[in-house]
N, C-alpha and C positions, 0 to 999 in steps of 0.2 A: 504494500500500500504506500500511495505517497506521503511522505512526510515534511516535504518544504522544496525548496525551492536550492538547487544543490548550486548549478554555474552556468556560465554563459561560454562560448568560446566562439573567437572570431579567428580567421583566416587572413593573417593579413603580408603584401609586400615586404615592406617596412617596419619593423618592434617599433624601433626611437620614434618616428612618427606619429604611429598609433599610440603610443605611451605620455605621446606630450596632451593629445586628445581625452587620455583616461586621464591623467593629472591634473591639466588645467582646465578643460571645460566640466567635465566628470567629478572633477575633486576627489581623484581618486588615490589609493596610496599603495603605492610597489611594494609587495610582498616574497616578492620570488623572481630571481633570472636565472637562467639554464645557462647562461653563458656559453662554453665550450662541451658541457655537458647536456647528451641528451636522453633525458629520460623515457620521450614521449616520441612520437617520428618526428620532429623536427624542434629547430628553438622555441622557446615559448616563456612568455613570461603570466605573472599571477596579479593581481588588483583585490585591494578591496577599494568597494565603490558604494559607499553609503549602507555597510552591511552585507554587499552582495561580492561573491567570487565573480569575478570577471578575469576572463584566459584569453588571451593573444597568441597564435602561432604563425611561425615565419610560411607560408606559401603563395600560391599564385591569387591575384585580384577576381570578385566576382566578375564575369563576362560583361554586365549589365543592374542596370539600378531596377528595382522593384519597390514596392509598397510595405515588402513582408519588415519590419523594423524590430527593435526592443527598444520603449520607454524607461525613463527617468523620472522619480517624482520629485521635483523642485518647487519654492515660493519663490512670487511674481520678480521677487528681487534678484534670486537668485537667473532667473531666467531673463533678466534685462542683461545682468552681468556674464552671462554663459554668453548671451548674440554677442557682447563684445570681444570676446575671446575668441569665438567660430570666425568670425569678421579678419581678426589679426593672423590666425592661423592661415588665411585662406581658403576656408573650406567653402563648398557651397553650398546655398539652402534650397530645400524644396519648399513650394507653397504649401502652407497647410490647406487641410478641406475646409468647406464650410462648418462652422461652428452653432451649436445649438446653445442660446444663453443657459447659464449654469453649470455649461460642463467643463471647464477648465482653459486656459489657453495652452496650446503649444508651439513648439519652435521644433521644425525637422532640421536635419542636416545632415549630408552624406560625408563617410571621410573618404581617405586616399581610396579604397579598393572596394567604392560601392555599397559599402553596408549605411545603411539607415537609421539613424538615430532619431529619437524626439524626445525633448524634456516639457513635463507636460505638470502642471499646475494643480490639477483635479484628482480627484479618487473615481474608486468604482461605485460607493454611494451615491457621489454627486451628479453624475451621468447619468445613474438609472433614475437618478427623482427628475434630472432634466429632461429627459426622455417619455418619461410617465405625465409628466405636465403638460408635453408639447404634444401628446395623444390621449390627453384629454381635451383639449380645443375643438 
């Protein structure tokens, strides 16, 4: 049976790149590097990122960008100060979708190898009472 929520692991070109990604806009803090050593099939380094394992491995770039993403739960502040950091880095942003009042703002953003990020304001409470409000009209 499940019992939580174990890790994440992304596929990426570049560690250092994606690591400045998890540090500075993520806030996230380096846990572990494989350095010369490899435990797993390839380099790979560790994060914790607000509670959460996040894993980084050295391989090749998604083909292509999608929708399929993982969220961040951040406050509005913290997510004015994250755009400025995406902004410095370079990265680019995707539009968000259309927003239903009450459910949270968020900010997308791809990094180097296509993967999808979004730091998003709201919970899963607050969605389903926005969502129950706007289907009761």
């Amino acid at each position: 049976m499940i019992s939580g929520f174990s890790h994440v692991t992304f596929i990426v070109h570049d560690l250092e790149k994606m690591s400045r990604i998890i540090c500075d806009v993520l806030d996230g803090r380096e846990v572990y590097s494989s350095g010369d050593k490899h435990h797993s099939i390839s380099p790979e380094k560790f994060f914790d990122v607000g509670g959460l394992w996040v894993a980084i491995m050295q391989g090749d770039a998604l083909p292509n960008r999608t929708y399929n993403h993982v969220a961040f739960k951040v406050s509005v502040e913290e997510l004015v100060k994250a755009k400025m950091t995406i902004e410095k880095l370079g990265l680019e942003f995707r539009e968000s979708r259309p927003r239903v009042e009450g459910e949270g703002q968020s900010l997308y953003f791809h990094d180097y190898d296509n993967h999808l990020f979004e730091l998003h304001t709201g919970t899963l409470d607050e969605r389903l009472a926005a969502y129950k409000k706007l289907d009761e009209t």
